[in-house]
N, C-alpha and C positions, 0 to 999 in steps of 0.2 A: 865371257862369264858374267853373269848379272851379281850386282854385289848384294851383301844381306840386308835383308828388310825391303827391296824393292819388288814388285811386283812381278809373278808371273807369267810372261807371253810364250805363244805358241806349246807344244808337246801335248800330250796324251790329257784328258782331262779326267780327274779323280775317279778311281772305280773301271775305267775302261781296260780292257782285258787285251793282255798282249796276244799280237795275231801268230804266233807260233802255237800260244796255247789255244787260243779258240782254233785251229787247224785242227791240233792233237786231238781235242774235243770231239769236233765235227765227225773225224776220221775214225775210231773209239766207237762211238756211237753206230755211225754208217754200218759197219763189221761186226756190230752186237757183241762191243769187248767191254764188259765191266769189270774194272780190274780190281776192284773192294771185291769182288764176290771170285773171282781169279786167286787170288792172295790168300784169302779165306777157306779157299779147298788145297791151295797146295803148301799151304803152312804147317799140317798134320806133318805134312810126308819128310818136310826141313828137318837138317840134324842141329843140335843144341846150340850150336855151333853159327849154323847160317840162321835160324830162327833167331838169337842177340843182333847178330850184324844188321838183318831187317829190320826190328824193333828199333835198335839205334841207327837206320837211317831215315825213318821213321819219324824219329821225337825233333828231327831236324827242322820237321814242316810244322810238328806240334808247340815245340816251344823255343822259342827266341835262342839262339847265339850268345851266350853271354863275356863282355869281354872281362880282364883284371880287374882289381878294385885295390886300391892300395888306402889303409888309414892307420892314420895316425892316433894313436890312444896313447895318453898321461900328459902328464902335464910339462913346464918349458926346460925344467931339469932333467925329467926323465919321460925317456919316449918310447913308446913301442910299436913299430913297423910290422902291417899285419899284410902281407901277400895274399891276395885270393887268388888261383888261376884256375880256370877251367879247362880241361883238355878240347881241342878242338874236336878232334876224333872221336869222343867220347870213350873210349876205350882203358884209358889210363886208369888203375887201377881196380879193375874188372878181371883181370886174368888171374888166376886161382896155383899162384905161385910159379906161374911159368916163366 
């Protein structure tokens, strides 16, 4: 393991595309499978149900992961402990009383 701040040798260099997905790519293409335009016609047909699950597995490639954040607000006598969490799953508190 190289220690912080030293420079790096060897591995993939910035930007270069892992070869599983350039495969996936190739092969997608090759088969005339666009899958934004696949999604886009059977998404009508999704119940309420599986149309949420897609959408939030979705926002997974859209938007960053976020992890806790914990802070501290008031002052040395008096403090107040603020929890953030994000569900991982996204799902947490989405379900309409169940």
């Amino acid at each position: 393991m190289r220690q912080a701040g030293s420079v790096k040798t060897g591995g993939r260099k910035k930007g270069t595309p892992n070869k599983k997905t350039c495969f996936l790519s190739k092969e997608l293409a090759k088969n005339n499978l666009n899958v934004i335009e696949q999604l886009s016609f059977l998404f009508p047909e999704l119940s309420d149900d599986k149309k949420a699950d897609v959408l939030l597995k979705l926002m997974e490639y859209l938007y960053p992961k976020r992890k806790p954040i914990d802070a501290i607000v008031g002052s040395e006598d008096e403090k107040i402990i603020v929890n953030l969490t994000i569900p991982h799953n996204g799902r947490e508190g989405l379900d309409s009383g169940k």
